[in-house]
SERO-4910 file (N, C-alpha, C, O; in steps of 0.05 Angstrom, whole numbers):
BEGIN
 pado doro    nc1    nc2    nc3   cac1   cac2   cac3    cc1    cc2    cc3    oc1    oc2    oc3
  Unk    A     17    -23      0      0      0      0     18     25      0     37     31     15
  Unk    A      7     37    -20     29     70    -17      6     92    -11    -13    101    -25
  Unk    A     15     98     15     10    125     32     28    151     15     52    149      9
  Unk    A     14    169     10     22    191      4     35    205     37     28    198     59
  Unk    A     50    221     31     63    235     58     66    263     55     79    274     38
  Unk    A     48    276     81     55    310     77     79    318     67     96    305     79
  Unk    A     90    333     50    120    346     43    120    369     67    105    388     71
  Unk    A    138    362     80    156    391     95    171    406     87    194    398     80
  Unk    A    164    431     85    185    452     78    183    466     97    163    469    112
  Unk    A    208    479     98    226    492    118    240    520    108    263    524    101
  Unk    A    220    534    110    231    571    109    257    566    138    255    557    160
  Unk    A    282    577    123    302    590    134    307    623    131    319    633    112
  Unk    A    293    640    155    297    666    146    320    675    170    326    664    191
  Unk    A    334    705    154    343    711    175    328    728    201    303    729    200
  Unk    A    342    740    223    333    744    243    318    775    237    328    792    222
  Unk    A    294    777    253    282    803    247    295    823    232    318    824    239
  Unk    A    290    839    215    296    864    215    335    866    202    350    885    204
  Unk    A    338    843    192    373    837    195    372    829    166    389    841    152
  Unk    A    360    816    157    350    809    129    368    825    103    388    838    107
  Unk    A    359    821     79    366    839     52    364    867     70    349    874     87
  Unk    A    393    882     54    382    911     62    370    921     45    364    944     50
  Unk    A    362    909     18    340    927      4    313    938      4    298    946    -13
  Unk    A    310    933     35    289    942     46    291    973     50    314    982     50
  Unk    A    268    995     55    273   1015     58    289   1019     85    287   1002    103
  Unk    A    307   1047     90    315   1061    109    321   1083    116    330   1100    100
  Unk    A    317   1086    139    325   1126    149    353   1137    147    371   1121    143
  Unk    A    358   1155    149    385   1165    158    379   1183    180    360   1199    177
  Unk    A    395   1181    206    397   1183    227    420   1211    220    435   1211    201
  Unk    A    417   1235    242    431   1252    233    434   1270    271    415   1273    286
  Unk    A    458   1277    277    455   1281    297    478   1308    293    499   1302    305
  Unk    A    479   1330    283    485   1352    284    509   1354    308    532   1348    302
  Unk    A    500   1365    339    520   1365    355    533   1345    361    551   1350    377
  Unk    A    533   1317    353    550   1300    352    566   1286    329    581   1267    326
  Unk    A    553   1312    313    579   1300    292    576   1273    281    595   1258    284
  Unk    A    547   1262    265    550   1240    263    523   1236    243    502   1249    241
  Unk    A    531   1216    233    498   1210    207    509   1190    200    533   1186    202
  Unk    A    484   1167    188    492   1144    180    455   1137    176    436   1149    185
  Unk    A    456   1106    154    425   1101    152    413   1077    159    431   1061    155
  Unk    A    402   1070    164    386   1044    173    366   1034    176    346   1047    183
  Unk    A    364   1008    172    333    998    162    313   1007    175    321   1013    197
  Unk    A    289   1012    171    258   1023    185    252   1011    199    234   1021    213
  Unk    A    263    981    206    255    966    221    276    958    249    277    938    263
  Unk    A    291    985    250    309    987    270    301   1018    284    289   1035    272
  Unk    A    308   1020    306    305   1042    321    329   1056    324    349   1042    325
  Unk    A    332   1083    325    361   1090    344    345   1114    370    328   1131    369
  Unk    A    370   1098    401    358   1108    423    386   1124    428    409   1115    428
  Unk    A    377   1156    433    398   1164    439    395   1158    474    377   1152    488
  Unk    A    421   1163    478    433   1147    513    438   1171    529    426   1180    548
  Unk    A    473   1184    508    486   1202    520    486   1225    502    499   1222    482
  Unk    A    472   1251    505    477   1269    485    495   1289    490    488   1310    480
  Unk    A    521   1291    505    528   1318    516    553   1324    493    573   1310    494
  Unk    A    550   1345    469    567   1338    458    602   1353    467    624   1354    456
  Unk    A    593   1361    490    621   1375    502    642   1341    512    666   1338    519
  Unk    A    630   1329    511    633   1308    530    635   1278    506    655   1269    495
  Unk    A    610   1271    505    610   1238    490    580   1235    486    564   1239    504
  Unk    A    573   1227    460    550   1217    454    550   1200    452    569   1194    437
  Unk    A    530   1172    462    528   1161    450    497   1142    445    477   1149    457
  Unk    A    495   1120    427    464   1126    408    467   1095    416    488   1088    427
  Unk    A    442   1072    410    442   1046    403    423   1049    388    402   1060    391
  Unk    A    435   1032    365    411   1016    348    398    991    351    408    969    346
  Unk    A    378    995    357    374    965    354    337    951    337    318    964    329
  Unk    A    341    936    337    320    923    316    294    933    332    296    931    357
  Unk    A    274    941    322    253    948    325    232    920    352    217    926    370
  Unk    A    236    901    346    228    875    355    249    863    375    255    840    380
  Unk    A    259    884    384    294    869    401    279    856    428    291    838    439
  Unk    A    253    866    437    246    846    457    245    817    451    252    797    463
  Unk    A    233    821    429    224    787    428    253    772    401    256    752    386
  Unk    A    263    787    405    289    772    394    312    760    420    327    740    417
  Unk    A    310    771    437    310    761    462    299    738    468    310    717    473
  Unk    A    269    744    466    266    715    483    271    694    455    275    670    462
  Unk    A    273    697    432    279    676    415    308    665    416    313    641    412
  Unk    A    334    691    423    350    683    432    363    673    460    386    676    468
  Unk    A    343    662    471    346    658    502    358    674    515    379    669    528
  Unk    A    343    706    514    355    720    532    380    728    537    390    734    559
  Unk    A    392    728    510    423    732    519    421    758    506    409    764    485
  Unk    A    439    778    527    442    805    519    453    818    506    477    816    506
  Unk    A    438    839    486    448    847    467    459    835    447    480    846    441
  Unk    A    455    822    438    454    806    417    447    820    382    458    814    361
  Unk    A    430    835    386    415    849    360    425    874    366    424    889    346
  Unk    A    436    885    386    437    912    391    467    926    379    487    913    383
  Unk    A    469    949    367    496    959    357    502    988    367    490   1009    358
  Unk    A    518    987    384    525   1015    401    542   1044    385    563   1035    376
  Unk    A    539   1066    380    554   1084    376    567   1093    397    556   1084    417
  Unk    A    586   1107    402    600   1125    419    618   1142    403    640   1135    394
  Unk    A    604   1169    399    616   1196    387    641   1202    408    633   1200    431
  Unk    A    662   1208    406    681   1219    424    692   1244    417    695   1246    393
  Unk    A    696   1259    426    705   1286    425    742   1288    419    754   1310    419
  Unk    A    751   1270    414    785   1273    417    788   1257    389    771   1241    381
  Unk    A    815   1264    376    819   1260    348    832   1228    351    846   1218    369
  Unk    A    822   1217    326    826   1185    323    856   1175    338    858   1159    357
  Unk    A    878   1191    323    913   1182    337    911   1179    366    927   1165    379
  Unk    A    888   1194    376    895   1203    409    873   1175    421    880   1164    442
  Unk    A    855   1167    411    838   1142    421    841   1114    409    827   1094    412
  Unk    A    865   1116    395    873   1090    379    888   1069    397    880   1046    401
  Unk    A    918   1082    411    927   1068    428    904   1053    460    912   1032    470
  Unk    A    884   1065    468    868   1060    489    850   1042    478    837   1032    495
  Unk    A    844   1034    455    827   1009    444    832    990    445    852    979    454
  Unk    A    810    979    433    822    943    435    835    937    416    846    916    412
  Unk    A    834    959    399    856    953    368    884    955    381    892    963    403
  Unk    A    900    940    353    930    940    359    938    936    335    929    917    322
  Unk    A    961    958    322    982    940    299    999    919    315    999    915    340
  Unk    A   1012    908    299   1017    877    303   1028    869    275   1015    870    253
  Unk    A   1053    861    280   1069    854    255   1063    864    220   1061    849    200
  Unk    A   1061    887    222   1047    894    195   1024    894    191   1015    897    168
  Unk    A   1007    892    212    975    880    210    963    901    238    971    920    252
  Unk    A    944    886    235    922    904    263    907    878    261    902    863    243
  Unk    A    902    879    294    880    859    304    868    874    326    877    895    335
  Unk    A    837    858    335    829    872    361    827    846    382    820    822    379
  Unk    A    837    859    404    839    843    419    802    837    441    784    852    447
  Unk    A    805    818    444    782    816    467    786    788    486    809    780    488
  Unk    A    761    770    502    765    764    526    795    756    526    810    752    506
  Unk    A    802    753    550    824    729    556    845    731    546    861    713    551
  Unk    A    854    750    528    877    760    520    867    744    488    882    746    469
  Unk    A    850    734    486    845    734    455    842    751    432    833    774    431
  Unk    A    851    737    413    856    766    380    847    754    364    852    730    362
  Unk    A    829    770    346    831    770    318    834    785    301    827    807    308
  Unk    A    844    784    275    850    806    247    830    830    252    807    835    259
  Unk    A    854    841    244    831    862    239    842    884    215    866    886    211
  Unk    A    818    903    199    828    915    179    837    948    178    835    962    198
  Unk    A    842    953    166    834    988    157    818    991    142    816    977    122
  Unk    A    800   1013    150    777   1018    131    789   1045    121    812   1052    123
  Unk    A    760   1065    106    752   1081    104    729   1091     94    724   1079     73
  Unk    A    713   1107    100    693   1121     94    696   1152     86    716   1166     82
  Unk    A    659   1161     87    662   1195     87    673   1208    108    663   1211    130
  Unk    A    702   1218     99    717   1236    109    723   1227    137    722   1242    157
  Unk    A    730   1193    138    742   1186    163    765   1161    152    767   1159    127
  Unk    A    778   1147    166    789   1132    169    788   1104    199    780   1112    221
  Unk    A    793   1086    196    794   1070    219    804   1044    218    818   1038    199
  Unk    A    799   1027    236    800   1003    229    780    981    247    771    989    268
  Unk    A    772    952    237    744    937    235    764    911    235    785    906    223
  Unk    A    741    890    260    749    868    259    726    854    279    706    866    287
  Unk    A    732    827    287    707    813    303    724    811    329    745    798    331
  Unk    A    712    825    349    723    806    377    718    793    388    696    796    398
  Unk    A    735    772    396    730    740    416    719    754    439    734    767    454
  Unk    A    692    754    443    684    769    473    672    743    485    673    723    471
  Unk    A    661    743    510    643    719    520    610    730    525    606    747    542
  Unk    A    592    722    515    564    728    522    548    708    544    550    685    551
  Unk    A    528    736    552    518    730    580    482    736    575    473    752    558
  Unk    A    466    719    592    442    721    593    438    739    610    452    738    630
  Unk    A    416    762    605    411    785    611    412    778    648    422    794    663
  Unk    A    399    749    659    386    755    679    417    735    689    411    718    706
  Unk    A    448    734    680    466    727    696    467    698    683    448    684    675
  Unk    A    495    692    682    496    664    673    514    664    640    502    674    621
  Unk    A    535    655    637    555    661    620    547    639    593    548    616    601
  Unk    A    540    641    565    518    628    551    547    612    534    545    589    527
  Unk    A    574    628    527    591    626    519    617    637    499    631    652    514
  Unk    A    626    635    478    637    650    473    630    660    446    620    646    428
  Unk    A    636    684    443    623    702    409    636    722    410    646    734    428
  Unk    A    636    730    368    649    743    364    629    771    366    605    770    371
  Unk    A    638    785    363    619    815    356    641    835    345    663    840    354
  Unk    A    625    846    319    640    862    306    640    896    305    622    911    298
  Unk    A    667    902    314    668    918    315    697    939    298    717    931    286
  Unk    A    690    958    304    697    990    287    711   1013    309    705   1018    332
  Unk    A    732   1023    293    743   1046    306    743   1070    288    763   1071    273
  Unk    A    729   1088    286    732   1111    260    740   1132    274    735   1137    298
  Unk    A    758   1151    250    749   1172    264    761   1196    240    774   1192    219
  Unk    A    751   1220    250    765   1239    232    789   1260    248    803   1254    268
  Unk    A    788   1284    231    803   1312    253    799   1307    282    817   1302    298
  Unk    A    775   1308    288    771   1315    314    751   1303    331    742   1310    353
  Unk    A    745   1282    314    722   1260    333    732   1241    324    747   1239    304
  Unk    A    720   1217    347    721   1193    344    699   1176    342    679   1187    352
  Unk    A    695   1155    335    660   1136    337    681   1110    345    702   1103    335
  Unk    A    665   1101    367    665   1072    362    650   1052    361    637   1049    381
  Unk    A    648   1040    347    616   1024    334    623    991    344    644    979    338
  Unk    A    603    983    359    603    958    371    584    935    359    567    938    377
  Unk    A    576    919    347    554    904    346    555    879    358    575    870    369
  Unk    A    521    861    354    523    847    374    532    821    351    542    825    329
  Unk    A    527    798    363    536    771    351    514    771    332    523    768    309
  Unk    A    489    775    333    467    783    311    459    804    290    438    803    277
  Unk    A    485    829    288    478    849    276    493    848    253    485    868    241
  Unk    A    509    838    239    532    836    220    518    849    199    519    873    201
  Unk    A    507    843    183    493    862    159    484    889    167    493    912    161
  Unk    A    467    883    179    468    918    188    493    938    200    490    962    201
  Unk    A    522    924    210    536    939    226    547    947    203    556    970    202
  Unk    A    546    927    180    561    939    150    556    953    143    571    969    130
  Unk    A    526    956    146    507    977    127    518   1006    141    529   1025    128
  Unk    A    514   1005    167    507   1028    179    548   1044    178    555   1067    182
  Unk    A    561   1023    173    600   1030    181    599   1037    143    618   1051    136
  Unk    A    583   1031    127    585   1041     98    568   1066    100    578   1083     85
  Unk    A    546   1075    113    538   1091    105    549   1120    125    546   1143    119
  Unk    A    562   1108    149    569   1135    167    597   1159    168    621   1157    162
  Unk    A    583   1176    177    598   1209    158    611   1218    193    599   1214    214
  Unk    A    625   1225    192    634   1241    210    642   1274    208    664   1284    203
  Unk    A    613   1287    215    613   1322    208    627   1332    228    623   1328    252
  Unk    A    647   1347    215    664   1361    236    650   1391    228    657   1411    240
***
């Protein structure tokens, strides 16, 4: 006897809001901090710190970041990608990072004395350098989940600095947003 059998298919999408960027997006524009860049509609930016005598700084994060949480068991920040505008010129916040040249190269360092590669970029009217760091991630409510990379950015121009953090979940967007960001002096 031949039984016919339901066919299963299996949609693999990516995670909210992280998807194709040919979706529509804003550009984010922040005058006293010296800073613009664009991003999907389906992401938010929360400003944190606005003092621009001092340090700004902004998070993006996905519009749905609660419940990307609980899909990602609660582990923190995960979808979320941090700015921090700095007020002091790139040469002067390069040595204090987690970046490092290193035999003709640059890497960034993170947990445990761990490294990985890392590059030189550039953009509008900045320069920097971009790589993933070995960090360890933690569930919001305590409890160490394991180890991940998260990618991050050092830019800067004359007289500011950004440093752009993302989580283990943001990689397309951290690209989008490190290709589209200007540093107005």
């Amino acid at each position: 006897m031949n039984k016919s059998r339901p066919l299963l298919v299996l949609l693999l999408l990516p995670p909210i809001g992280v998807g194709s960027l040919q979706q529509a997006e804003r550009e984010f524009v922040n005058a006293p901090c010296h800073v613009a860049f664009r991003y999907p509609v389906s992401w938010t930016v929360q400003p944190e710190t606005t003092q621009p005598d001092r340090v700004c700084l902004f998070r993006l994060r996905a519009a749905a970041w609660d419940s990307l949480l609980i899909e990602a068991d609660s582990i923190q920040d995960v979808h979320t990608i941090r700015l921090e505008v700095l007020k002091h010129p790139f040469e002067e916040v390069l040595p204090t990072s987690a970046f490092e040249r290193r035999d003709g190269g640059w890497v960034v360092g993170g947990r445990a004395g761990l490294e990985s590669p890392a590059t030189r970029i550039e953009g509008r009217g900045w320069r920097g350098v971009q790589g993933d760091a070995p960090v360890g991630c933690y569930r919001l409510a305590g409890g160490y989940v394991g180890a991940c990379d998260i990618p991050m950015a050092l830019v800067g121009a004359d007289r500011y600095t950004i440093v752009v953090e993302g989580g283990p979940g943001t990689r397309e967007v951290f690209d989008h947003v490190l290709a589209t960001l200007e540093v107005r002096q």
